[in-house]
N, C-alpha and C positions, 0 to 999 in steps of 0.2 A: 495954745493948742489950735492945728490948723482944724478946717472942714474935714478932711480924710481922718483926722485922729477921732474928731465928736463924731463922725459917722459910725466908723469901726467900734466904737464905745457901745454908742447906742444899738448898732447892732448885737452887740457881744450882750448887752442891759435886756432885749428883745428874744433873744436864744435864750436865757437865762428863764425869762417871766414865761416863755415858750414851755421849757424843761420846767420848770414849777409847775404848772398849768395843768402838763401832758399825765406830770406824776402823781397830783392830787388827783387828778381824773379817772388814773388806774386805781390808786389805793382805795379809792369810793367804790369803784365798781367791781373792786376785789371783796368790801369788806359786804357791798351787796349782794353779790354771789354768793359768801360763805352763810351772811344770813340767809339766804334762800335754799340754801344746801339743808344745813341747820334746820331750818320752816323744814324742809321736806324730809328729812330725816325723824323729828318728831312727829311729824304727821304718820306717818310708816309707820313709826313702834306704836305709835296711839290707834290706830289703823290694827294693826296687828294686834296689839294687845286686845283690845275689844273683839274681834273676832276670835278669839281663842274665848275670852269668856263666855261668850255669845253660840259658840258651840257644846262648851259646857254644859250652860243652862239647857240649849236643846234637848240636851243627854240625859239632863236629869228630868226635864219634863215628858220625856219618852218614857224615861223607868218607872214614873210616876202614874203615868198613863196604863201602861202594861201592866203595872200592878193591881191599878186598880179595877182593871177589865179582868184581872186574872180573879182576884179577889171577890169581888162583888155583883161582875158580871157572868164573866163562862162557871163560876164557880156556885151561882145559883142556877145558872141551867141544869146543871150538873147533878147537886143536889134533890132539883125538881124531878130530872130522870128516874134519881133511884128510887124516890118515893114513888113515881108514877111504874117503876118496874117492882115493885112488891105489889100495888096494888092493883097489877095488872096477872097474877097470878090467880086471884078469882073473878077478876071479869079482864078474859081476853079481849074480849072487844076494845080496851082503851089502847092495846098495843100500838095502833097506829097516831098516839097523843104522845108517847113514847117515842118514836122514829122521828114526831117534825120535834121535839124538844132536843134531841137528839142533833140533829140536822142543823137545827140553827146554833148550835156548841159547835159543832162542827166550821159552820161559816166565819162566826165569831172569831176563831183559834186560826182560820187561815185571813181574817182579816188583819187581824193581829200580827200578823208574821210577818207583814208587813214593813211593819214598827220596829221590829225588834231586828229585820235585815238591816244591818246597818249601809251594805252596798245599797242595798235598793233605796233606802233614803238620801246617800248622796247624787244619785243619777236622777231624782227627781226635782224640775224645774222648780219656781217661784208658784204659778199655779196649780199645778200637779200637789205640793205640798201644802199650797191653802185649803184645795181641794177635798184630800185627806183630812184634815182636819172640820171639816162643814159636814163631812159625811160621818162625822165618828160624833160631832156633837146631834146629826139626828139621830143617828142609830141609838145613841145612847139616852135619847129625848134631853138631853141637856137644856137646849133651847133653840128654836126653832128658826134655820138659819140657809141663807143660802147665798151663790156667788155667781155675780155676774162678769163675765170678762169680752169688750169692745176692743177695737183696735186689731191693728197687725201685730203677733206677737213678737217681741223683740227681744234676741237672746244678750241679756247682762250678767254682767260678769258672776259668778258662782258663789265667790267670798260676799262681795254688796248684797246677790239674792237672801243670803243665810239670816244677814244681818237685819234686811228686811222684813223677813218670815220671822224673825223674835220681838220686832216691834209689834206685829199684828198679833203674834202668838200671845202677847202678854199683855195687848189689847184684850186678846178673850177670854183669860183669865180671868179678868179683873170683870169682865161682863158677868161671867157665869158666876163666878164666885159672891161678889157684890153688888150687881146692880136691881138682881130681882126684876131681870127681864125677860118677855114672853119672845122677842126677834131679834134676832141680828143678820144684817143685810152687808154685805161686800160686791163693792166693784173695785175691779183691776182695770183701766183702761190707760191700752197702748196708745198714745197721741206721735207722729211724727215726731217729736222732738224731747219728749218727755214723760215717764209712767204716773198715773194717777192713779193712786187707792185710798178709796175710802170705807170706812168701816161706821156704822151707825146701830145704835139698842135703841128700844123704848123702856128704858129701866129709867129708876128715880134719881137718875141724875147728881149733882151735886153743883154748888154756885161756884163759880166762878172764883172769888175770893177764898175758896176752902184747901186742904191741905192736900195736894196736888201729891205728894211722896208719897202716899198711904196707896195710889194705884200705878205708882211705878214712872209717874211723869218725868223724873229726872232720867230715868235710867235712858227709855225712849228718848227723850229730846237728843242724850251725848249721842245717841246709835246713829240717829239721823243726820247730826252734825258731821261725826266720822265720816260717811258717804256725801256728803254734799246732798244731803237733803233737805228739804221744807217740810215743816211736820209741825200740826197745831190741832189740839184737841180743844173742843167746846161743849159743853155741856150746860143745862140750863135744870133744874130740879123740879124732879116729878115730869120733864120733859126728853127725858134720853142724854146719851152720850156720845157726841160723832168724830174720828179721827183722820182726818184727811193729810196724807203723805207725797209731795211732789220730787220725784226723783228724775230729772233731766240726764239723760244719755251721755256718755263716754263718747269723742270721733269713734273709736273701735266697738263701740254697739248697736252699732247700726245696719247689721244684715240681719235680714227680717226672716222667720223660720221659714 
């Protein structure tokens, strides 16, 4: 075999290892792709799914809400009325105890409506619906609570808002319901790169080692997962409960109101 015939060989042996090379190189970055497709398709339905739940819940904690201000709240103003209007047929004079009992039924039932507009709850921001909510637990003396919000505020995306307002929402749940606390304090703050809220009680706490399911830990921690968030609650017993939530910005949420 002369040098032209081992060359042309070798070359042909080098075209060969070339075309193997080229081939394994697509099929990897094929079979890459499709698992990344896959990743992002599951992400999407898992994504989706949970906000469909997540609105749900909303739904039924809105009804839950409404009912119970219809029930126990305008429905004892209501009741107080009537007794204050019989008993104002022999002393006129209380009539005008009548009118503010009146009046704040009144306020109640438009405060309410609120709630029950369901337009008017989706066109309200991430704050605007915290907000509503701090205002219904004073009004209602639930427990005494209030919101601070720093920063430029940053318009995010609507679906992530939703999902976020049901972590806080069922944060305060679990306050009011079981923690047997006199406060609860909220900051929202817009940082250039990233949203921080934190939410903290002075209720009785619970250790650390204790049964984290019983106030909805898992449900919160998937929500924040779904969104690329950081989310960790600490609590210490007989010393409160604080949940701090780190949601870092979208490229496309970054025009500032």
């Amino acid at each position: 075999m002369d040098q032209k015939e081992i060359a042309g060989l070798v070359s042909v042996l080098i075209l060969l290892v070339l075309v193997v090379v080229i081939i394994t190189l697509f099929t990897v970055f094929v079979r890459r792709k499709n698992k990344l497709l896959e990743e992002q398709e599951r992400t999407k339905k898992a994504f989706e799914k949970e906000l469909s739940e997540t609105q749900i819940e909303i739904r039924e904690e809105t009804l839950r809400n409404i009912s119970w201000e219809l029930h126990d709240n305008i429905g004892q103003l209501m009741t107080l009325a009537k007794i204050q209007v019989q008993l104002a047929k022999n002393r006129p004079e209380t009539l005008e105890e009548v009118a503010d009992t009146i009046g704040k039924g009144i306020h109640e039932l438009r405060t309410l409506s609120k709630l029950i507009n369901p337009e008017a709850l989706k066109s309200l921001n991430l704050v605007e619906a915290l907000n509503l909510e701090i205002e219904r637990f004073n009004r209602l003396e639930f427990i005494k609570s209030n919101i601070l919000v720093t920063g430029k505020e940053y318009e995010i995306d609507n679906e992530k808002e939703i999902i976020i307002f049901r972590i806080l929402q069922e944060f305060f749940s679990n306050t009011i319901k079981h923690s047997k606390a006199s406060h609860l304090n909220v900051e929202v703050d817009y940082r250039p790169d990233q949203l921080v809220i934190s939410a903290i009680d002075n209720g009785v706490g619970f250790t650390s080692d204790g049964d984290f399911s019983g106030i909805g830990m898992k449900n919160m921690k998937n929500r924040a997962k779904v969104i690329g968030a950081d989310f960790k609650i600490t609590s210490e017993k007989n010393k409160g409960t604080a949940l701090k939530l780190n949601y870092k910005y979208d490229s496309n949420e970054l025009d500032v109101f």
